[in-house]
C-alpha positions in Angstrom: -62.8 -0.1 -36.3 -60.0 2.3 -37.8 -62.2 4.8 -37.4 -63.1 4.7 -34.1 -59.7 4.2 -33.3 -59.0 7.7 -34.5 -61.9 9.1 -32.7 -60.2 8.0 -29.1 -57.0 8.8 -30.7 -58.6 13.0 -31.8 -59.9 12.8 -28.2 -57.1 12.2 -26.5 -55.7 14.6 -28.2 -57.9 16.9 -27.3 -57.9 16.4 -24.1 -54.4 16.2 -23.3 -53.8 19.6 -25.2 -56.8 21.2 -22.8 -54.7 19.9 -19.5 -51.4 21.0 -20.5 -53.0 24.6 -21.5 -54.3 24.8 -18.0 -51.4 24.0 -16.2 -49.5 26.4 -18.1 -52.1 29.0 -16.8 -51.8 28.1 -13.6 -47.7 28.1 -13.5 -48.5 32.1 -14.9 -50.4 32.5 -11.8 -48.2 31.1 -9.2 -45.3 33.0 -11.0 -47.5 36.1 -10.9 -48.8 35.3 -7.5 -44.7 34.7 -6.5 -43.8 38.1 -8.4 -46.8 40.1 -6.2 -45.9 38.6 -2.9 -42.3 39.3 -3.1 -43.0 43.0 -4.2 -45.6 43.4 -1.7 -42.6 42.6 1.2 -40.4 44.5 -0.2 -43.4 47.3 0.0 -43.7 46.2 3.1 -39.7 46.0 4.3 -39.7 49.7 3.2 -42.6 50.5 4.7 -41.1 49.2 8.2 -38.1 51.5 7.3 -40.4 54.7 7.9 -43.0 55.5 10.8 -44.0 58.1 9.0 -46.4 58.1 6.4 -46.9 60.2 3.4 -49.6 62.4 5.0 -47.6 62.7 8.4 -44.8 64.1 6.4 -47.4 66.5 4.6 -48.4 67.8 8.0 -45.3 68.2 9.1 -44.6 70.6 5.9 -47.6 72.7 6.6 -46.9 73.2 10.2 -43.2 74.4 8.8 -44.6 76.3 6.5 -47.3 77.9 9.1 -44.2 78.6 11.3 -41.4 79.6 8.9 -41.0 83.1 10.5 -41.1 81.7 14.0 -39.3 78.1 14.3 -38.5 76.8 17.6 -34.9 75.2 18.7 -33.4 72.6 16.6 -35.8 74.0 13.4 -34.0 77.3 13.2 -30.8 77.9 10.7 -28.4 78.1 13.2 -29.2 74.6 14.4 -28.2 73.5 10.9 -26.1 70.2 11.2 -22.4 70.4 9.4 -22.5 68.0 6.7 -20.5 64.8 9.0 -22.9 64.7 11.6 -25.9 65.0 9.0 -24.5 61.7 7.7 -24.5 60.1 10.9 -28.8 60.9 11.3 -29.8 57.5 10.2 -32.9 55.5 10.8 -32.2 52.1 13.1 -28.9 53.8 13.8 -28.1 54.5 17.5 -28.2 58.5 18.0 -24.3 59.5 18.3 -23.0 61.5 21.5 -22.5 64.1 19.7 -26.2 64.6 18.6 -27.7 63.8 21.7 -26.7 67.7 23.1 -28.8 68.9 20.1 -31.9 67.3 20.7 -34.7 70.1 21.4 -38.5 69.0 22.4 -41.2 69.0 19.6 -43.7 71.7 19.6 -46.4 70.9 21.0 -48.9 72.0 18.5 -46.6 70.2 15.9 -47.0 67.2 18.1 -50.8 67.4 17.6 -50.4 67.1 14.1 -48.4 63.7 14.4 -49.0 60.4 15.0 -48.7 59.2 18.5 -45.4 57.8 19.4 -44.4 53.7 20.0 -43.9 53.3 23.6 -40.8 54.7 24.9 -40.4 56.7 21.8 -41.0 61.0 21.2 -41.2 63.0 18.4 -37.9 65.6 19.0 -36.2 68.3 16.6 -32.5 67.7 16.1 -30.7 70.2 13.5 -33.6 71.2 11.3 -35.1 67.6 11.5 -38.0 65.9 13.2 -36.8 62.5 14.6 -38.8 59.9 16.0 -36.5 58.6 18.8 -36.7 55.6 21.1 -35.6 57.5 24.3 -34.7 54.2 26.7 -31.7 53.1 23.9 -31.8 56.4 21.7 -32.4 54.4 18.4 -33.8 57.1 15.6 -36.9 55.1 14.7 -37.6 57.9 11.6 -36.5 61.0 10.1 -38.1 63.7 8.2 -35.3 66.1 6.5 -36.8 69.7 6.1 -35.6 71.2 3.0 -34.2 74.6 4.5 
């Protein structure tokens, strides 16, 4: 009798070791799972920052570089913004007064090369930048800063 009373006691044992090992797993995975979901809307947060994507921006460059010698209005030098209204270019910022007199249209064969716009929204050059501007409330939706 002692001995089977060990038996069911080794069992047990056992057993209740196995169960509390796969718990522990599955706490790793929710707190894994946890970790990935709230990296992945962060991702996504940052991606919602920026209409344009990595290979828009790369187009972008070449068509600069294509058109270095030749840039239209609001790519060229002189339309260089001073350093306080360069500041005041920010995405889901309203476009201040003071901008909205430099805003040129985009190129047409740069607009090729770029995403189609939201509704309401065009692709425009503003002092050696490419904006993505909502044109009914003049919300800059993205910017891409050319390195001049």
């Amino acid at each position: 009798m002692r001995l089977k009373t060990c038996l069911y006691l080794f069992v047990a044992a056992v057993f209740a070791l196995g169960c509390a090992q796969g718990f522990a797993q599955d706490d790793r995975r929710d707190h894994d799972r946890d970790r990935e979901e709230f990296h992945g809307d962060h991702d996504r947060d940052h991606d919602r920052d920026h209409f344009y994507r990595d290979h828009d921006r790369d187009a972008m460059r070449g068509w600069y570089a294509d058109h270095h010698d030749h840039l239209p209005m609001g790519l060229r030098d002189g339309d260089r913004l001073p350093p306080e209204l360069e500041r005041r270019l920010v995405v889901r910022e309203t476009l201040p007064l003071e901008l909205r007199a430099r805003v040129f249209p985009c190129p047409e064969d740069l607009e090729h090369r770029l995403p189609p716009p939201p509704p309401d929204c065009a692709h425009v050059l503003i002092g050696g930048h490419i904006v993505l501007l909502n044109r009914a409330n003049f919300q800059v939706v993205d910017v891409l800063h050319f390195e001049l």
